[in-house]
N, C-alpha and C positions, 0 to 999 in steps of 0.2 A: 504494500500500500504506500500511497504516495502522500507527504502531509506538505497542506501550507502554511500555514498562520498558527499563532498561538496568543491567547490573551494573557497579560500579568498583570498581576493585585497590587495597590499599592497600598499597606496596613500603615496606618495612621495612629498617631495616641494627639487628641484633643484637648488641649491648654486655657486658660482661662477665658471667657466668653465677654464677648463686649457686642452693645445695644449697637445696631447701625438704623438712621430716620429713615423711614420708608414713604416714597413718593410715587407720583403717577407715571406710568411706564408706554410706552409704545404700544399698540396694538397687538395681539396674536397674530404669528405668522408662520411659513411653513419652515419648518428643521431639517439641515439635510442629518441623516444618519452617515455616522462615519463609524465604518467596518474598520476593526483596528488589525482583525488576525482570522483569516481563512484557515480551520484544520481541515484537510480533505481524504477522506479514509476509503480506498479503491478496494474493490472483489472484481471478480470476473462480470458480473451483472449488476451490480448496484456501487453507489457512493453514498456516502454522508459525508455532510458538511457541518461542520461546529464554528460557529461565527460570535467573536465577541465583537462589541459595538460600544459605540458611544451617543447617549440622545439622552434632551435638556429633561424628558418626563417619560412616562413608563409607556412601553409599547402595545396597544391594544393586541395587535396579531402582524406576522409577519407571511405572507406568501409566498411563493417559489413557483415560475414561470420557466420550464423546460422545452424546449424543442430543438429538431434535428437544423431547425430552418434560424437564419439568422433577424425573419421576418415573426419569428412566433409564430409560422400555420400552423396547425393541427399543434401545440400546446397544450404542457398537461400543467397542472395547479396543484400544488402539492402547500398543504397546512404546514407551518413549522411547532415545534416546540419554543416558547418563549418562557425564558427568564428576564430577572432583572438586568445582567447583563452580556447574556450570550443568546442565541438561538438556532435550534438545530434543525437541518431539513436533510430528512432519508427519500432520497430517489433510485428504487426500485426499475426492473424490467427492460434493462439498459446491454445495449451490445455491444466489443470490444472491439477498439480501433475506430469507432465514429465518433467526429466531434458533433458536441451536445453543448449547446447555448442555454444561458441562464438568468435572472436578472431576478431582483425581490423586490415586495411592491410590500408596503409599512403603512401603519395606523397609529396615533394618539386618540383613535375617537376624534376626533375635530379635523385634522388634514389627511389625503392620503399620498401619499410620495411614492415612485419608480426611482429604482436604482439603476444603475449603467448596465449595461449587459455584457456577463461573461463567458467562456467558455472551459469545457476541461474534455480527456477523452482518456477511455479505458484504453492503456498500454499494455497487453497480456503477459508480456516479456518482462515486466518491470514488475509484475506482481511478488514474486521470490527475491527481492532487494529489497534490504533495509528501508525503513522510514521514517524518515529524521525530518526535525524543525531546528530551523535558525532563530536562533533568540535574538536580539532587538541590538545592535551596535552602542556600546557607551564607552566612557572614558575615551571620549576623542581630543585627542592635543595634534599638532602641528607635525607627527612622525611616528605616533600610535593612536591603538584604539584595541578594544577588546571586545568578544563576540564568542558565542559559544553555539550551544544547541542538544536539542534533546534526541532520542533514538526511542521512538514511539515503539517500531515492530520490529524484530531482528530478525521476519518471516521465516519464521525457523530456522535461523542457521548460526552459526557461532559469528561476533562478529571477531573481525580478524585487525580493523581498525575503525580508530575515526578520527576527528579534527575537524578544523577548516579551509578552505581555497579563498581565495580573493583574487582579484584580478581590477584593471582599469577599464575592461572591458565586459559585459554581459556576460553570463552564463559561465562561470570560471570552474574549471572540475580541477581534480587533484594532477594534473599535467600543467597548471598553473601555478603560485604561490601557494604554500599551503603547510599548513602544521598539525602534525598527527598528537593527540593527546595520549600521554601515559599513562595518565588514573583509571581505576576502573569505575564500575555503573556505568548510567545512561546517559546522566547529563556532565556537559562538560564545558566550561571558561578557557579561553587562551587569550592571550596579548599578540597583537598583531607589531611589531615595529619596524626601523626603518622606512618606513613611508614615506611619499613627497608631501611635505606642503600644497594647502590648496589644490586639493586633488581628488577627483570622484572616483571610489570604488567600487566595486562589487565582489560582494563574499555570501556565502553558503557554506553549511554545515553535511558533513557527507559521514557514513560508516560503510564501511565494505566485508562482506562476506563470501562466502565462496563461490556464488552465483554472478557477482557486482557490486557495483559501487552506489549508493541510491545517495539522493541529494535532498538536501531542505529547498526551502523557500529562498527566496536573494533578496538578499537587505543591500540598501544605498545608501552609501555614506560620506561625507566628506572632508577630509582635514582642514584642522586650522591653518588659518593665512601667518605667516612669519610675523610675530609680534602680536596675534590675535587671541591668543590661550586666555582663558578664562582664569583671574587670580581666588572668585571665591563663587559660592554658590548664588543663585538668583533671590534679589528682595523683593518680596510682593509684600501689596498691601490691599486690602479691599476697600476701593472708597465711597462704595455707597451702595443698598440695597433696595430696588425700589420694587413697590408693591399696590399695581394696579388693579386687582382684586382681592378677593379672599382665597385661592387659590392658584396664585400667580406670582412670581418674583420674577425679576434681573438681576442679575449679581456684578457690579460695574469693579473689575479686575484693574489695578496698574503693576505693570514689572517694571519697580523704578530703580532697579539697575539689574542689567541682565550678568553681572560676575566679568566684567571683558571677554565673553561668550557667546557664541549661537545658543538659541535656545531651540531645543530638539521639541519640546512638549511643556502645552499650558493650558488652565481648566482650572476645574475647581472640585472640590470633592464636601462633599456633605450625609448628615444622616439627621433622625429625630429624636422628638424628647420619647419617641416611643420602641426606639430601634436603634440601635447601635451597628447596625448593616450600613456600612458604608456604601453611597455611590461615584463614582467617580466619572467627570461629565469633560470630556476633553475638548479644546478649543481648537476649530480647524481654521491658526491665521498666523500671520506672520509680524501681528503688532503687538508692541507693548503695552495696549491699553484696549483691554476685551470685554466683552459683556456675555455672560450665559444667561439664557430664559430658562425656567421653570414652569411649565404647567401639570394641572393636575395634583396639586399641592392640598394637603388636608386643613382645612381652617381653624381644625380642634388643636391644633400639633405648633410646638416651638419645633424650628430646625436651625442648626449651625452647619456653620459651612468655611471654607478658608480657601481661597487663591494656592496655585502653585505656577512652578516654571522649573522646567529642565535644564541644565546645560550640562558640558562633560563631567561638572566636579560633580554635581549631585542635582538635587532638586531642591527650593528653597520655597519656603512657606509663610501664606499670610498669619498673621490672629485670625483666632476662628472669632465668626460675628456671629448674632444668634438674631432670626427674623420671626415674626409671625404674623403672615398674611392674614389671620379672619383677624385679630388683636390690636387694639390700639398703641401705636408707636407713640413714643413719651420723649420729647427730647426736654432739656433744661440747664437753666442759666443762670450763676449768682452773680447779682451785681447790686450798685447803691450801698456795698460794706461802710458801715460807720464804727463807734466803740460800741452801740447795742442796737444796731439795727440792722439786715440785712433784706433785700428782695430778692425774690426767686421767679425766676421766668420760665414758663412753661410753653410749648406749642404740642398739641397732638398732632399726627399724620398718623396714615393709613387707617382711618375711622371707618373701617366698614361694616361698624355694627353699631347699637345706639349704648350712649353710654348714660349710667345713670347717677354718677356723682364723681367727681374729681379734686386734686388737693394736691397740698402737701405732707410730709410726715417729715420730724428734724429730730434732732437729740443730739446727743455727746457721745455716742456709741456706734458703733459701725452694722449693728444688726437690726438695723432701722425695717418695723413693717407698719402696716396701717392697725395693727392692733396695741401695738407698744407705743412708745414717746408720744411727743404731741403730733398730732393733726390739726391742721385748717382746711377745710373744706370752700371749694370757692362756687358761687350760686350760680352763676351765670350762665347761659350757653355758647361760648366763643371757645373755639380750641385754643386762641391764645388767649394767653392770660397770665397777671403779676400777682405774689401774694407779698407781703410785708410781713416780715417777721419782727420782732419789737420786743425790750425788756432783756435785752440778751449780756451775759458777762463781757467786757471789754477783754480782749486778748486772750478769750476760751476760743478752741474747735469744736465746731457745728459739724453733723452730718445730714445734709438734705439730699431728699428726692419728691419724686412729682409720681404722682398713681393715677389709674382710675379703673373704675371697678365698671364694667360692660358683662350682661348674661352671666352675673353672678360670679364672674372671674377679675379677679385683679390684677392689672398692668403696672409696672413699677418702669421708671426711668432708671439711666446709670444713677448711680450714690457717689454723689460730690460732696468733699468736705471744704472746709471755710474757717478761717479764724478772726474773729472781729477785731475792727482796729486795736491797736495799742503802741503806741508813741515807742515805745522798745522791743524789735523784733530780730528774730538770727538773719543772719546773714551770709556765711561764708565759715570753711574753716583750716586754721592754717597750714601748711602741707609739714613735710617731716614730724619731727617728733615734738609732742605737746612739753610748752616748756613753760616757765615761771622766768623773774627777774631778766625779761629779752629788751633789745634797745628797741626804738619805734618812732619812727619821724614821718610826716609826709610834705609831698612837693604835688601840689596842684594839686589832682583828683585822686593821684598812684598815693598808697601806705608802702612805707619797706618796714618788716620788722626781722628779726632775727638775730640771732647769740641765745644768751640767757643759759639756764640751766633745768634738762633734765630727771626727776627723780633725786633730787638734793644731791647728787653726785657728779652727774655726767655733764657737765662744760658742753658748750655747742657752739658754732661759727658759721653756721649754712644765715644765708640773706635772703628775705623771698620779696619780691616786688607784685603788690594786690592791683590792679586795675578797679578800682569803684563802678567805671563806666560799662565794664563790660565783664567783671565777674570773673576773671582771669588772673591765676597764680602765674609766676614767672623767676625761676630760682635765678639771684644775680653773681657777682662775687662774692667770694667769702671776707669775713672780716678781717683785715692782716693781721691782727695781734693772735689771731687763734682760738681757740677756745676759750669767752671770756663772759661772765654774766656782771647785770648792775651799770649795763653803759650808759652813760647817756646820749641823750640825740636830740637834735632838732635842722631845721630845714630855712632857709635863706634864699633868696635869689634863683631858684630851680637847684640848690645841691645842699645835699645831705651834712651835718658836721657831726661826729661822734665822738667819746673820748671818756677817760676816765673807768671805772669798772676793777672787777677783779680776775685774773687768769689761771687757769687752771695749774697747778703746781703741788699736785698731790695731796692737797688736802681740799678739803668741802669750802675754808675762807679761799686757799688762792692769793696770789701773790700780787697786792695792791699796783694799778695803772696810774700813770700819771700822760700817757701818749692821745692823742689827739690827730682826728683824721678828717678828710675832706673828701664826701664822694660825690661823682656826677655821674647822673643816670644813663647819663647819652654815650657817654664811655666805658661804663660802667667798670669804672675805674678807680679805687680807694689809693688818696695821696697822702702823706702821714704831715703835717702841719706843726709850727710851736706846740707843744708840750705845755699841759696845765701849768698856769704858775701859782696857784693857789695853794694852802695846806691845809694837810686833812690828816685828823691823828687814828687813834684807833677806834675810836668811833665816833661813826655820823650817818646822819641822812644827806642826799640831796639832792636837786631836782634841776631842772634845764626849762629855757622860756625865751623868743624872739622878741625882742624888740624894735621896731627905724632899721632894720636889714642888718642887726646883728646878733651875735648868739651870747645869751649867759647862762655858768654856770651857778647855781646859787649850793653853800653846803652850810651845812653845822657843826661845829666842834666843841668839846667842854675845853675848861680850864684843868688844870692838875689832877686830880685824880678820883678828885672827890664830886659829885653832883653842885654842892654846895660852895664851889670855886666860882660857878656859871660857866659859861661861855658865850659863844660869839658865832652871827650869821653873819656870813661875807657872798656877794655877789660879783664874779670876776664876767669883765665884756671881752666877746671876742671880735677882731673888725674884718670879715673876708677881706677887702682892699688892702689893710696893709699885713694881711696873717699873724697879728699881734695881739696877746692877752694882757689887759690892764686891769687894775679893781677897780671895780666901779662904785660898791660899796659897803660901808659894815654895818653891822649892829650889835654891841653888845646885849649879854641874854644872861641877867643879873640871877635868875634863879633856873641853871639850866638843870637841870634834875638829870645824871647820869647821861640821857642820852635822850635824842629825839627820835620816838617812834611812831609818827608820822607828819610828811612836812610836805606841802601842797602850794606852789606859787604859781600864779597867773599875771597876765596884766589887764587893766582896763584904761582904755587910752593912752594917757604918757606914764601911767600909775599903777605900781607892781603890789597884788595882795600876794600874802603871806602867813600862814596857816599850817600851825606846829602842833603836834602833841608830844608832850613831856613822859616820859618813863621817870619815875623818880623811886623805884625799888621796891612797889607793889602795885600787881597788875589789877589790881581792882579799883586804881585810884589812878586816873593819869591824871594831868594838867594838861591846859591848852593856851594859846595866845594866839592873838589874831594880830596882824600888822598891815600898815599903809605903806607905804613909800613915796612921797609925792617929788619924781627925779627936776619939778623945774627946781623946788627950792632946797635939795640935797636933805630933806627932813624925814626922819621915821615917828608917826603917831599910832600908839595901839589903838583898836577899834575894839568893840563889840564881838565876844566871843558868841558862835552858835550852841544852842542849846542841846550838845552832844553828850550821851548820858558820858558820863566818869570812867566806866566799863569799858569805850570803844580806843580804838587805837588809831590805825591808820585807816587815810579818809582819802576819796580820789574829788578830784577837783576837774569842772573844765569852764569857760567864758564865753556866754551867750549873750549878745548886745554889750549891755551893761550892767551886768550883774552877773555873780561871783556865785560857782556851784558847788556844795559838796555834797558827798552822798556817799555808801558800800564800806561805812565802816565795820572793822572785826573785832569779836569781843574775843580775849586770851581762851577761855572755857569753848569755844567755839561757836558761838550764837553769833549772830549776822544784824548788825544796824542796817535794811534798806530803807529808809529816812532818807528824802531829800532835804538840802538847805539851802534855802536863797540869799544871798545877802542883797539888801540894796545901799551904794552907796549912800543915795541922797540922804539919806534918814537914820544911818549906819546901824540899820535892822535886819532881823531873818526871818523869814518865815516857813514853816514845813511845809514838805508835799505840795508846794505848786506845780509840780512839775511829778508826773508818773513815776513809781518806785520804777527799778530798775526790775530786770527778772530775775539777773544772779549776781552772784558775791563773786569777787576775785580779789586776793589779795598780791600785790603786783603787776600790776595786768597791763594789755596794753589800753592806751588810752590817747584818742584821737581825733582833734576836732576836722572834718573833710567836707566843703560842702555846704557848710552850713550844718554838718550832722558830727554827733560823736560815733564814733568804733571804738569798740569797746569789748575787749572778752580778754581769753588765754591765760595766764597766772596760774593762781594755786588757786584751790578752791576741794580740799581731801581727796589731793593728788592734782599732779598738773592737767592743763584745759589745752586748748587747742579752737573753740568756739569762737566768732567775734558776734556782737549785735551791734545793733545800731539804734542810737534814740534821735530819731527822728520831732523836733517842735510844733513841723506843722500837723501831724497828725494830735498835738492837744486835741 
């Protein structure tokens, strides 16, 4: 017996399901059927044929039209067997050596379509050889391809070989190219190589036994063009599903990248919420942008479905989307976010049935139904429609969706979640390793941070440059001094100035800095500069601040040994023009208690505040002082301490207009001040909580006015962070 064709399954496993809007569709029209694989199986008097196929909806019946004439006189009509996807027609009473013309004539119920007409004929001589099928050509690259085949009948005889031929020409036997397989069984893979480029072959699968050589089917195939290889599999995406009846879909396919590949085979494949029998519905086109119909579709039934595309590396697949033509389709949209209010916008399509109540359902939880959380129900009858939601926590997540209940069934849209405004939101997080005590300046819109320390141990020098505008990390030069935490920084004229810190040297303090550097971003180039000329003993706080285009550093140091010696805040300027450190200025600090643990300076116009806490050798009691500095007339006046409980320590500061922020103090026990503090100059007052707590505590942190916004995260916080947020004003 002789075989032609063979059909392959292609087993799927189905991934998360997403809603696609369903719209009005084109008219019904007719389908051609595409015959994917002839098997054809010879006796002396009769054939059968085994046909798998491909078609958008299931086939009512399939006929078979025989005759000796290629006009179909005297024609016989022969019923086939139909499956979902093969159909088989046995033709009886047939004599050997006439050709015999054929052609099928198909049904959906609604169209009836003719096939081409073909022919076959009984060879008598060929009956006692082997009958083999050629499996489908894949793995096609630019000088290979691979191709095998099965050995149906070994018509009684032992077989003696098999393999394949190819050739550039038609009908290629084993006196052509060809490769005998050594495995044994029936079926068998080979690798065809050396091949040209760009080049049409033909190959067939053959076995030989003692009677002959019997041959498959001839597959056509072509190599890739030099430079043409496919580097990955095909991207599909389904973009849309539209749904003209209750029994009727399209399915609108894009291959928005075919892999640098031809693509051999595209379609779609689906099944229901009733049946796990997959179909697969293949596309007869040569473009990247396809549509399959569906008819005959159950209006009780959800179905899912997913895009595919072939090329040599494999086949690539959409998301599966899940339709249902008799069902109202629910699309939905939040918009109008405030700090407690949000609107949800709903549209239905595919309404092909009457619906008797529609809404919302929201909550805080992701298992949002119309029996749980709240509902609003909206009265109207417009498929579109807004609902207001109202009362809601400022800077909690929402989960909403839109329903509607139609013949007693409920329709749910996708579940979208929401978080209402809140003036403090994340933003970004920093790459490498989450660090504490890192330096942190910015120039324009860009943040650079990086150094700092590790795990209280590990020293770090990596620099990473943030993009604000466009959300992009970008590692730069490392810092020369090496692995150093506690540096400062700040920014001037578009370049960065650093300096000061401690270096890693074997122990967790590290070996005090006095170096000083100058980076530009355009070169990204660190220059080492004057050398602080300030001093600083064994202990101190201290902090960095721009002023008129130059940079200071401000520190604190006690006197002799004792808390009760005091000490002294000194302010040294640096001038980029002439690369020179001056003091700018002091202040003695009559009662400096051991050491300052935390010290916060800012400026407001030509005028530097200044905001200390005292350690004085019990953590349950700090002190504080607040300071002016008014540089036209070289004066320091204390001001108005904030009402920071006794308990806190250090406090982050940042300058908004005109007025002076603190806020994120930590208590020793570990308890967290998020307490904001306002000062206003005019009136040399504070007041709380004008401004939104923050979300979290860091102690250390970076801290960054950009934009008119602060960034703001990373530090310590019961282990190092890596997080930034951003508190945004206008969002008050």
């Amino acid at each position: 017996m002789k075989v032609m064709k063979k059909i392959s399954l292609i087993l799927l496993v189905f991934s998360t399901l997403f809603l696609i809007t369903c719209k009005k569709a084109p008219k019904l029209q007719v389908y051609e059927l595409l015959l994917n694989d002839e098997l054809i199986e010879y006796s002396e008097n009769s054939v059968r044929i085994t046909v798998s196929y491909s078609y958008p909806t299931k086939l009512e019946y399939v006929n078979a039209y025989v005759s000796q004439s290629v006009n179909f006189d005297n024609s016989t009509t022969i019923k086939s067997e139909v499956n979902d996807s093969t159909f088989v027609v046995n033709i009886t009473d047939l004599q050997p050596d006439i050709k015999y013309y054929y052609k099928y004539e198909y049904s959906n119920g609604i169209n009836v379509v003719k096939s081409d007409v073909k022919n076959f004929t009984i060879d008598v001589s060929s009956l006692t050889l082997p009958t083999v099928t050629t499996n489908p050509v894949t793995n096609i690259t630019t000088t290979t391809a691979t191709c095998g085949g099965v050995i149906v009948n070994d018509a009684g005889y032992e077989i003696l070989e098999k393999g394949i031929c190819w050739s550039t020409s038609h009908n290629p036997t084993i006196s052509s190219n060809h490769i005998a397989y050594e495995g044994d069984g029936n079926s068998f893979t080979i690798n065809m190589t050396e091949l040209e480029p760009n080049t049409t072959y033909y190959v067939k699968a053959y076995a030989t036994n003692e009677t002959g050589t019997g041959y498959g089917n001839e597959k056509t195939f072509k190599t890739l063009d030099a430079g043409n290889e496919p580097t990955s599999i095909p991207t599909v995406i389904v973009e849309s599903v539209l749904c003209p009846t209750a029994t009727s879909a399209t399915i609108n396919v894009n291959i928005t990248d075919t892999g640098g590949g031809i693509i051999y085979e595209r379609g779609i494949v689906y099944y229901t919420s009733e049946s796990d029998s997959l179909i697969t519905v293949t596309k007869n086109s040569n473009e990247n942008a396809f549509s399959v119909e569906l008819q005959n579709l159950d209006a009780n039934l959800y179905y899912y479905a997913k895009g595919y595309a072939t090329n040599s590396l494999g086949t690539g697949y959409s998301e599966v989307v899940m339709f249902a033509p008799g069902r109202p389709i629910l699309d939905i949209e939040v918009t109008n976010i405030t700090k407690t209010s949000i609107t949800v916008k709903t549209k239905i399509t595919n309404n092909n049935s009457t619906i008797t109540e529609k809404g919302i359902c929201y909550g805080q939880t992701d298992d949002l139904t119309y029996y749980s959380d709240e509902v609003i129900s909206y009265p109207g009858q417009e498929n579109e429609f807004s609902i207001n939601i109202n009362n809601l926590v400022s800077g909690d997540k929402y989960y909403i969706r839109s329903y509607a209940i139609s013949n007693g069934e409920i329709s749910y849209s996708a579940m979208l979640d929401t978080v209402t405004v809140y003036p403090w939101y994340y933003k970004t997080t920093i790459p490498g390793l989450p660090r504490t005590q890192q330096l942190a300046f910015a120039i324009g819109k860009k943040a650079y941070i990086g150094t700092g320390v590790y795990q209280n141990d590990m020293f770090l020098d990596d620099i990473w440059e943030y993009d604000t505008e466009n959300d992009v990390w970008t590692q730069k030069a490392n810092y020369p001094e090496g692995r150093v935490r506690n540096v400062l920084a700040s920014a001037v004229n578009g370049k960065g100035y650093a300096g000061l810190g401690f270096k890693r040297n074997g122990t967790n303090e590290g070996e005090r800095l006095f170096s000083f550097y100058e980076y530009d971003p355009v070169s990204n180039i660190w220059t080492r500069k004057q050398d602080y000329q300030g001093e600083i003993n064994e202990d101190f706080d201290q902090s960095s601040f721009t002023m008129n285009d130059k940079v200071y550093f401000a520190t604190t140091r006690r006197f002799g040994t004792s808390g009760a010696d005091g000490g002294i805040l000194e302010i040294f300027e640096y001038d980029p023009n002439t690369s020179r450190w001056t003091k700018f200025t002091e202040y003695q600090l009559s009662t400096y208690y051991y050491y300052g643990c935390g010290f916060s300076i800012n400026v407001i116009g030509s005028d530097i505040y200044c905001y200390i806490r005292f350690f004085n050798g019990n953590w349950g009691n700090h002190l504080q002082a607040f300071y002016k500095y008014e540089t036209e007339f070289n004066l320091w006046i204390e001001k108005q301490c904030p009402p920071v409980p006794i308990t806190y320590t250090k406090m982050e500061n940042f300058v908004m207009g005109d007025n002076f922020y603190l806020f994120s103090g930590n208590l020793y026990a570990g308890v967290h001040n998020m307490t904001t503090y306002k000062y206003w100059p005019e009136t040399n007052t504070w007041t709380e909580n004008d401004i939104s707590e923050p979300k979290i505590f860091r102690y250390n942190p970076v801290n960054l006015m950009i934009d008119g916004k602060l960034y703001y995260g990373g530090g310590d916080n019961n282990g190092n962070q890596s997080d930034i947020w951003v508190y945004d004003p206008s969002l008050e």
